[in-house]
N, CA, C and O atoms as a CHARMM CRD file, in Angstrom:
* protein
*
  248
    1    1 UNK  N    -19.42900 -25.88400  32.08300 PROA 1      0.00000
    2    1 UNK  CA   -19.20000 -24.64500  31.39400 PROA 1      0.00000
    3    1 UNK  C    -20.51400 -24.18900  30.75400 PROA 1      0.00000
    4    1 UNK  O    -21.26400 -24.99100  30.19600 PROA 1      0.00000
    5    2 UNK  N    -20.73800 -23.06000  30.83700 PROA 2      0.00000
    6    2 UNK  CA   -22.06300 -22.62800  30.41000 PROA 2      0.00000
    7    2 UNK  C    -21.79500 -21.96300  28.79700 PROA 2      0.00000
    8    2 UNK  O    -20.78700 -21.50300  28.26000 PROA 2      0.00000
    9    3 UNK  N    -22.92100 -22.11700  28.42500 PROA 3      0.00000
   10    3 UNK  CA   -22.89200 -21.21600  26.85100 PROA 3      0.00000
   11    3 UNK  C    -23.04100 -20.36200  27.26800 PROA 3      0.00000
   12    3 UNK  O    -23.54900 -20.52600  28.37800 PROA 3      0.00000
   13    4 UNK  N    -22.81300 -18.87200  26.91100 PROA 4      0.00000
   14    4 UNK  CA   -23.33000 -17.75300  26.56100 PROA 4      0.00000
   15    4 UNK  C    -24.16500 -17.41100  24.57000 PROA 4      0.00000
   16    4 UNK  O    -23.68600 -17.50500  23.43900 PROA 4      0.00000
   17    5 UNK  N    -25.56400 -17.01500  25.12300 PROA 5      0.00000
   18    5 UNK  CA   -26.32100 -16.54700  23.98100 PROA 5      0.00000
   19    5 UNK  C    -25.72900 -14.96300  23.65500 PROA 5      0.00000
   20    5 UNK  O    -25.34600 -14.18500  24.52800 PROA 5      0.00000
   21    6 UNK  N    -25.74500 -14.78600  22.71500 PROA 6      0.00000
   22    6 UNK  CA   -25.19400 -13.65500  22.15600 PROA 6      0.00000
   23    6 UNK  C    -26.11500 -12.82200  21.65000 PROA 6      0.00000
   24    6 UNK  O    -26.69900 -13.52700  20.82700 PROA 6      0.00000
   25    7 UNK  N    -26.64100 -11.68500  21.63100 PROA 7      0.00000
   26    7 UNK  CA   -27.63800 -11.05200  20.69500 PROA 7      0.00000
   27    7 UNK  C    -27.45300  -9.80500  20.51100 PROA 7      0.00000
   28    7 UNK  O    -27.19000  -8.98800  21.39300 PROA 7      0.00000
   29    8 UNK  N    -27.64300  -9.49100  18.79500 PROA 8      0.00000
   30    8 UNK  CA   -27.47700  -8.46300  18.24700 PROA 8      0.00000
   31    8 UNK  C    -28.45100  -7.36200  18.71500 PROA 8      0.00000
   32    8 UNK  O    -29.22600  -7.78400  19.57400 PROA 8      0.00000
   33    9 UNK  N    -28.60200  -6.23300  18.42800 PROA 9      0.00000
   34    9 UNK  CA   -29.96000  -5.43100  17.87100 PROA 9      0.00000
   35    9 UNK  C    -30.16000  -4.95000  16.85900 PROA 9      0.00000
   36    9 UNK  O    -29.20300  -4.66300  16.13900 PROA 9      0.00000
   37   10 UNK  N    -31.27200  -4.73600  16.51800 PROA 10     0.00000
   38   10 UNK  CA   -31.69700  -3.99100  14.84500 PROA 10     0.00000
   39   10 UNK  C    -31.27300  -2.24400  15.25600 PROA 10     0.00000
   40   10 UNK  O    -31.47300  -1.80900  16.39000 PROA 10     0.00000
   41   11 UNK  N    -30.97400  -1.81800  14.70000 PROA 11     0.00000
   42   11 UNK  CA   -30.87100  -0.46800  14.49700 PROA 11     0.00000
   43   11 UNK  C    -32.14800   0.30400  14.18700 PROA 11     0.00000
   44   11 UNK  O    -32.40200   1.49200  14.38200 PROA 11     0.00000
   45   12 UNK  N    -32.76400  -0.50500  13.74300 PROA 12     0.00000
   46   12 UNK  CA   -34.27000   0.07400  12.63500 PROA 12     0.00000
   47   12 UNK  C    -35.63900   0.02000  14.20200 PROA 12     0.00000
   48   12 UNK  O    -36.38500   0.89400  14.64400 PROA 12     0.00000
   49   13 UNK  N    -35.38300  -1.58900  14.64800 PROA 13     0.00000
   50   13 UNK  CA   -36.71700  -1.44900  15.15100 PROA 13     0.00000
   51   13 UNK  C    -36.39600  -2.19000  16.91800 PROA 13     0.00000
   52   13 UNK  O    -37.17400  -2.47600  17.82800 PROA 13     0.00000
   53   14 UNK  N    -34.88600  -2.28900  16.78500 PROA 14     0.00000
   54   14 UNK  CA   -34.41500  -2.70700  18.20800 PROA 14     0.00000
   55   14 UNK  C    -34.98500  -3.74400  18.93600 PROA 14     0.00000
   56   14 UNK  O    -35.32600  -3.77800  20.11900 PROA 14     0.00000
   57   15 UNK  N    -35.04800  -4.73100  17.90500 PROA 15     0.00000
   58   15 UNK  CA   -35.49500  -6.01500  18.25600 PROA 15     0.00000
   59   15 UNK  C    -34.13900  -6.73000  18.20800 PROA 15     0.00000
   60   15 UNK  O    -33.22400  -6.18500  17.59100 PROA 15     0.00000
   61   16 UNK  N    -33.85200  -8.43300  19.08300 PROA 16     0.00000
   62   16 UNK  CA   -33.19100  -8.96800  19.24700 PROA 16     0.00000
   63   16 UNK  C    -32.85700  -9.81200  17.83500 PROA 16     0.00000
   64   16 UNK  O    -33.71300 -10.49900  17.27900 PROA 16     0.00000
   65   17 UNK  N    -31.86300  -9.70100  17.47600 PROA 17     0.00000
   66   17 UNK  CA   -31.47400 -10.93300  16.29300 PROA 17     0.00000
   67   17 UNK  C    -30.80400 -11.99000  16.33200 PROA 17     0.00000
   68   17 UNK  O    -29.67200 -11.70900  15.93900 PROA 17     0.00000
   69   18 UNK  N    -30.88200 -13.10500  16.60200 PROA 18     0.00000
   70   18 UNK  CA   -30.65800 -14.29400  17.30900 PROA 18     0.00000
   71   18 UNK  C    -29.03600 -14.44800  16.13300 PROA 18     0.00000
   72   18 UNK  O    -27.92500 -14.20900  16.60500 PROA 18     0.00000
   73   19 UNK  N    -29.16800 -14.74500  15.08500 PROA 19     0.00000
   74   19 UNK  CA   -28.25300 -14.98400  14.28200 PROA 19     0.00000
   75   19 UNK  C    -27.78500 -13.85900  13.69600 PROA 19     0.00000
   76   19 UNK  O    -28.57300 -13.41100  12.86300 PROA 19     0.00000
   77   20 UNK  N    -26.82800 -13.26600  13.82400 PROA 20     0.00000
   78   20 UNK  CA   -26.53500 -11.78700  13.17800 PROA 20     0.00000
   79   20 UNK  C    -25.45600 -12.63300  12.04300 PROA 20     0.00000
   80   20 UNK  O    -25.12400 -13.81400  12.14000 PROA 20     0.00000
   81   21 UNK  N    -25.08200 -11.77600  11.09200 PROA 21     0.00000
   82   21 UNK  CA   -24.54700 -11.89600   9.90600 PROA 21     0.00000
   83   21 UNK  C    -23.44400 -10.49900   9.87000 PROA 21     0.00000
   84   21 UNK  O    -23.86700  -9.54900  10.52900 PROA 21     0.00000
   85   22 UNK  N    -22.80800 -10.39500   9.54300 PROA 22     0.00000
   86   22 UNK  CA   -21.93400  -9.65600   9.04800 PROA 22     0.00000
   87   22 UNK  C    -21.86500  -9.41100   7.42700 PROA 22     0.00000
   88   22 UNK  O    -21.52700 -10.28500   6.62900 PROA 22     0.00000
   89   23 UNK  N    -22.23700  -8.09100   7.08300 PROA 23     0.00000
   90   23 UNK  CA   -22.32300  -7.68400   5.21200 PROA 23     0.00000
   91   23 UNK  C    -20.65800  -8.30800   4.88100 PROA 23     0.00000
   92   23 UNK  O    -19.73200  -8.31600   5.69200 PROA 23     0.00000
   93   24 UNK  N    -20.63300  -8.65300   3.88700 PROA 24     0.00000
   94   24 UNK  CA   -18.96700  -8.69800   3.15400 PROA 24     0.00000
   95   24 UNK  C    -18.50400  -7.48700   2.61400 PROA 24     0.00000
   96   24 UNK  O    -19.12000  -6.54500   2.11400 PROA 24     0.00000
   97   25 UNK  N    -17.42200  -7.66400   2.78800 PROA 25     0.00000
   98   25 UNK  CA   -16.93800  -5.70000   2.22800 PROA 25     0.00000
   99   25 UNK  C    -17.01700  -5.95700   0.47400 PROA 25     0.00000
  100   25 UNK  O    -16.84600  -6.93200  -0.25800 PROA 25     0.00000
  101   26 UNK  N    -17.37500  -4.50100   0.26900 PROA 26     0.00000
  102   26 UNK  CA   -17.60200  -4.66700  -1.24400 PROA 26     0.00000
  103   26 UNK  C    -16.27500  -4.09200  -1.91800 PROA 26     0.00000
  104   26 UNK  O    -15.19500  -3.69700  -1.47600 PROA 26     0.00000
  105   27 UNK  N    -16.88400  -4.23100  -3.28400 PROA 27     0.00000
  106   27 UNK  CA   -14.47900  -3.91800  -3.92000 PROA 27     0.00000
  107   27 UNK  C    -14.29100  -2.56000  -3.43700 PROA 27     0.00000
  108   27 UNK  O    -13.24900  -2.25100  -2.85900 PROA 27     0.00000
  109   28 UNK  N    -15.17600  -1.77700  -3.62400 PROA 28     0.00000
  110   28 UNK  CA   -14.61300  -0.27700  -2.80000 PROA 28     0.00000
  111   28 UNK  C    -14.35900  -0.43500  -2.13600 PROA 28     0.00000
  112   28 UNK  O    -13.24200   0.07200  -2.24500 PROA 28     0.00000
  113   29 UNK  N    -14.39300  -0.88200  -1.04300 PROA 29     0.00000
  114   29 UNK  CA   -13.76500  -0.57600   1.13500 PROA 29     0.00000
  115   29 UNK  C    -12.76200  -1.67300   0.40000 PROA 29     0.00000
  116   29 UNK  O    -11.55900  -1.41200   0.42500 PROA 29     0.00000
  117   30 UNK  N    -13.05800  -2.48700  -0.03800 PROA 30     0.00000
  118   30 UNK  CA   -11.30100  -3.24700  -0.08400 PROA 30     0.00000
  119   30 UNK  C    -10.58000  -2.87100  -0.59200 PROA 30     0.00000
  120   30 UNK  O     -9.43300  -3.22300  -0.31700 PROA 30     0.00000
  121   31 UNK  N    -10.83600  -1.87200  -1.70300 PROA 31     0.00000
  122   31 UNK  CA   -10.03000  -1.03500  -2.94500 PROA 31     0.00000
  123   31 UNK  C     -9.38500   0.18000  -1.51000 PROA 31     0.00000
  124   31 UNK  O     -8.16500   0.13000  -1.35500 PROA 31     0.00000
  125   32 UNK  N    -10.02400   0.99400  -0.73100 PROA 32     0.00000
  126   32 UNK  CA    -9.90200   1.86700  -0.11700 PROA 32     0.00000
  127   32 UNK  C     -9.09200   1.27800   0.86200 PROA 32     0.00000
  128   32 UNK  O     -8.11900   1.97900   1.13900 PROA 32     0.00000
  129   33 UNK  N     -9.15900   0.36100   1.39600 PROA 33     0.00000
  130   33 UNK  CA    -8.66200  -0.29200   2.57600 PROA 33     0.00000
  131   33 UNK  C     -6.73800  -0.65400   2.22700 PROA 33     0.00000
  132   33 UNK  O     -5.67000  -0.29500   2.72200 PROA 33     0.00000
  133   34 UNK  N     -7.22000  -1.61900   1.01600 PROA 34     0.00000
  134   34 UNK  CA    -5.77000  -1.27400   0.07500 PROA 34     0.00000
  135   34 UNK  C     -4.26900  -0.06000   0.28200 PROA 34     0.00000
  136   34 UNK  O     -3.09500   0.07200   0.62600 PROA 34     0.00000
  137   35 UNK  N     -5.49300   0.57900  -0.24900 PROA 35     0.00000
  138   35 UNK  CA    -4.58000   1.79300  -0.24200 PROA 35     0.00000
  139   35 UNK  C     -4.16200   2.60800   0.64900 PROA 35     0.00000
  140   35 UNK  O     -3.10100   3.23100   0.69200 PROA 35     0.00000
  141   36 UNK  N     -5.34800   2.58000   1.62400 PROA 36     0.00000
  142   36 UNK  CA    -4.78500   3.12600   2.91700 PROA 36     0.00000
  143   36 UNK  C     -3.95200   2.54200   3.72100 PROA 36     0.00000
  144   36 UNK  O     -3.55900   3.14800   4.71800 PROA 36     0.00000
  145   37 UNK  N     -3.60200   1.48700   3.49200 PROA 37     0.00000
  146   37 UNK  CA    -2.65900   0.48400   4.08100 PROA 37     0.00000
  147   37 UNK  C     -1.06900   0.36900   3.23400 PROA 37     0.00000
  148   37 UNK  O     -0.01800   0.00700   3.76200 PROA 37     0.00000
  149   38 UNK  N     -1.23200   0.72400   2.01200 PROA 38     0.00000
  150   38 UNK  CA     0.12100   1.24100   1.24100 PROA 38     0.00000
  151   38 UNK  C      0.21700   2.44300   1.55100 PROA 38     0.00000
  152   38 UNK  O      0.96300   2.37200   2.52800 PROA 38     0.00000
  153   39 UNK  N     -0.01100   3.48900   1.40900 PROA 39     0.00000
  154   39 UNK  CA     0.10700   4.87000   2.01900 PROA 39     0.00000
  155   39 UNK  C      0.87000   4.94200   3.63800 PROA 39     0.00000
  156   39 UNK  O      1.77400   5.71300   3.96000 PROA 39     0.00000
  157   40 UNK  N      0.38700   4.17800   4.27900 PROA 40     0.00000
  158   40 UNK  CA     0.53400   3.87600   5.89600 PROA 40     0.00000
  159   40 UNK  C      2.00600   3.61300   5.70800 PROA 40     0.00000
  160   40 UNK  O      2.94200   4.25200   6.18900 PROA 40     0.00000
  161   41 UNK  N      2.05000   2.35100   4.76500 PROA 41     0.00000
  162   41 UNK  CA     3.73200   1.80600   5.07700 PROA 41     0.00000
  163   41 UNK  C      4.44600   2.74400   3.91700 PROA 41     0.00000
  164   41 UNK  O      5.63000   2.52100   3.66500 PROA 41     0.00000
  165   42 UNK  N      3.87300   3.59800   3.33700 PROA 42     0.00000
  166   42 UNK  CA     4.83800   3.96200   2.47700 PROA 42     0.00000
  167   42 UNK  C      5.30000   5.40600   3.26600 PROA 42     0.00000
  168   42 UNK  O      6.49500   5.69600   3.33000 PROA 42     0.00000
  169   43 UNK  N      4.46500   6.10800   3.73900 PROA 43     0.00000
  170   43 UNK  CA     4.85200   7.12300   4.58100 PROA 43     0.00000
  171   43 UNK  C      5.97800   6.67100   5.98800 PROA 43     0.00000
  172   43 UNK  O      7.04100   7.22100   6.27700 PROA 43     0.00000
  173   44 UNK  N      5.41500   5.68800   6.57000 PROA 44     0.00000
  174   44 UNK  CA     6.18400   5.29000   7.67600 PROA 44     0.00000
  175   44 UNK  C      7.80100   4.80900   6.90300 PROA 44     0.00000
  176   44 UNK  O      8.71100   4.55300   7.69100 PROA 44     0.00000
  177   45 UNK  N      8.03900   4.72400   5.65900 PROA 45     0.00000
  178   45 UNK  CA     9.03100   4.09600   5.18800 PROA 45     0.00000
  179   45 UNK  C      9.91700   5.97500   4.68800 PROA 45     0.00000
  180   45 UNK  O     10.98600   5.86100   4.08800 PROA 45     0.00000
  181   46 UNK  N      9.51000   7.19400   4.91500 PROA 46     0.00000
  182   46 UNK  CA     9.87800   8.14900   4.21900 PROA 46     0.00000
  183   46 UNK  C     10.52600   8.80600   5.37300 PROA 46     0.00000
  184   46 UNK  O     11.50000   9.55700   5.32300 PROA 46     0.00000
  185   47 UNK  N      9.61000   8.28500   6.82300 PROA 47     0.00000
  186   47 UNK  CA     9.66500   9.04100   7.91000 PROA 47     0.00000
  187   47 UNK  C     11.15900   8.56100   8.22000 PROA 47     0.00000
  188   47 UNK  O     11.94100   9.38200   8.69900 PROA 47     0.00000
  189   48 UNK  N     11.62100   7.11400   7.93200 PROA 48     0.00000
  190   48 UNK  CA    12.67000   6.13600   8.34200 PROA 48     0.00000
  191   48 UNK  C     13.85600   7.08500   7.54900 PROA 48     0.00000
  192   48 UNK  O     14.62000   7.83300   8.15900 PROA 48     0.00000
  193   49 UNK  N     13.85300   6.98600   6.75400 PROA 49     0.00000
  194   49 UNK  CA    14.68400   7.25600   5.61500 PROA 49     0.00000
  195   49 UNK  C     15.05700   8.27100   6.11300 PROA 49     0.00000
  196   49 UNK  O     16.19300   8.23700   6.58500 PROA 49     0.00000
  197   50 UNK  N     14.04300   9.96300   6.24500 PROA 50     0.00000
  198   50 UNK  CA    14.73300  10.76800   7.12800 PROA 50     0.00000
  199   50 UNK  C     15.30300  11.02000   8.22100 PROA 50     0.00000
  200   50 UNK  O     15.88900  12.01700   8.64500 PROA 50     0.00000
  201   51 UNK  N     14.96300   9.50500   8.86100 PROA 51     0.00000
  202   51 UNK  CA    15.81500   9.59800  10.06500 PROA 51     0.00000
  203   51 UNK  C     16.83200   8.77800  10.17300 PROA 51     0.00000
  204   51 UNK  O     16.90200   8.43900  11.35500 PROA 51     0.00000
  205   52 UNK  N     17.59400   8.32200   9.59600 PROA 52     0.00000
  206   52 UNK  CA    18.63400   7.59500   8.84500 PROA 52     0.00000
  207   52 UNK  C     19.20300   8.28600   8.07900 PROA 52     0.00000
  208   52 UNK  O     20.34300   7.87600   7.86300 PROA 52     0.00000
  209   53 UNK  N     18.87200   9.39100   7.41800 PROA 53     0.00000
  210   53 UNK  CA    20.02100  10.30000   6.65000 PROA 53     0.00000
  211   53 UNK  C     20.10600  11.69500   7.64600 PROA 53     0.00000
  212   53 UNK  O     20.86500  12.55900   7.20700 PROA 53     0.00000
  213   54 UNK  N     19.49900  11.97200   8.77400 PROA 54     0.00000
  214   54 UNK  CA    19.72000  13.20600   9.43600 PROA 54     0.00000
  215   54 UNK  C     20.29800  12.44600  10.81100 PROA 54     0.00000
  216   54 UNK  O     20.81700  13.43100  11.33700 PROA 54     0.00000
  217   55 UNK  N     20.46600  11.72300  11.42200 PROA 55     0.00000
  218   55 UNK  CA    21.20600  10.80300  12.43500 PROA 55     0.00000
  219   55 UNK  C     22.85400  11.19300  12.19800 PROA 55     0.00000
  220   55 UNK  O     23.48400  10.95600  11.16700 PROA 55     0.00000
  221   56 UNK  N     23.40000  11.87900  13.47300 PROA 56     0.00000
  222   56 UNK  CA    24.55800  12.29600  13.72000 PROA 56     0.00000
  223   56 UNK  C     25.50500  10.54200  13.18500 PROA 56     0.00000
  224   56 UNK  O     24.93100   9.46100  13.31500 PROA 56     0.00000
  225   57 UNK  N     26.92900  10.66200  12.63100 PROA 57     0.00000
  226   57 UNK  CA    27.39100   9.51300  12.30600 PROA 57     0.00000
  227   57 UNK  C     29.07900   9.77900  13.14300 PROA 57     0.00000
  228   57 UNK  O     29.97400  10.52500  12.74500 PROA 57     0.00000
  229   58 UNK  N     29.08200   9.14200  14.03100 PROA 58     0.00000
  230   58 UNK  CA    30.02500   8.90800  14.97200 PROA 58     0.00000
  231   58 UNK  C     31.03100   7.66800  14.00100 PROA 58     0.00000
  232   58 UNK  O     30.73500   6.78000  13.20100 PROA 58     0.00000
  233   59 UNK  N     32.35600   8.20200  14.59800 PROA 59     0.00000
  234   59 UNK  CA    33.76500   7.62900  14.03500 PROA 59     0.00000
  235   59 UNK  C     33.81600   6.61700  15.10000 PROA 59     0.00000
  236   59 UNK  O     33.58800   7.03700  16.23400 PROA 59     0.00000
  237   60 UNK  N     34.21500   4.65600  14.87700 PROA 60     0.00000
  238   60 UNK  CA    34.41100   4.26900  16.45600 PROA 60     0.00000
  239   60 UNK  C     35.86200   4.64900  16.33500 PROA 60     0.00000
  240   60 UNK  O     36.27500   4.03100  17.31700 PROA 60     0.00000
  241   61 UNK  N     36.74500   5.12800  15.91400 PROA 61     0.00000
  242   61 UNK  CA    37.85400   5.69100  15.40900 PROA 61     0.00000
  243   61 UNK  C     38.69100   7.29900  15.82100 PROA 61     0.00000
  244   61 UNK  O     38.57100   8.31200  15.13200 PROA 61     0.00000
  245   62 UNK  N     39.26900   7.23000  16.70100 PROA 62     0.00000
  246   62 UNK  CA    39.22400   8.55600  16.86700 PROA 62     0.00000
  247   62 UNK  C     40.56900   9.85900  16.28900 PROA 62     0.00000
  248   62 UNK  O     40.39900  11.05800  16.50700 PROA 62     0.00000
């Protein structure tokens, strides 16, 4: 099985970067990320609701 080498590029001077790193998100994008992710399920939870109270309701009863 062979390795594969992996390599980044610089943006700046488009040289190869053998070890790339990834920044850590700072409290803003996680603060933002947060919330956009409650918003997401809280809307998808409004969309439900209206379609659960506007849904025709059949008798099995006739």
């Amino acid at each position: 099985m062979s390795t594969e080498i992996k390599y980044r590029y610089c943006n700046v001077c488009k040289h190869e970067v053998e070890d790339p790193s990834k920044k850590p998100l700072t409290r803003m994008q996680i603060t933002i990320w947060v919330i956009l992710m409650v918003a997401t399920i809280g809307i998808a939870a409004i969309v439900l609701a209206i379609y659960y109270s506007t849904r025709p309701k059949y008798s099995p009863i006739p």
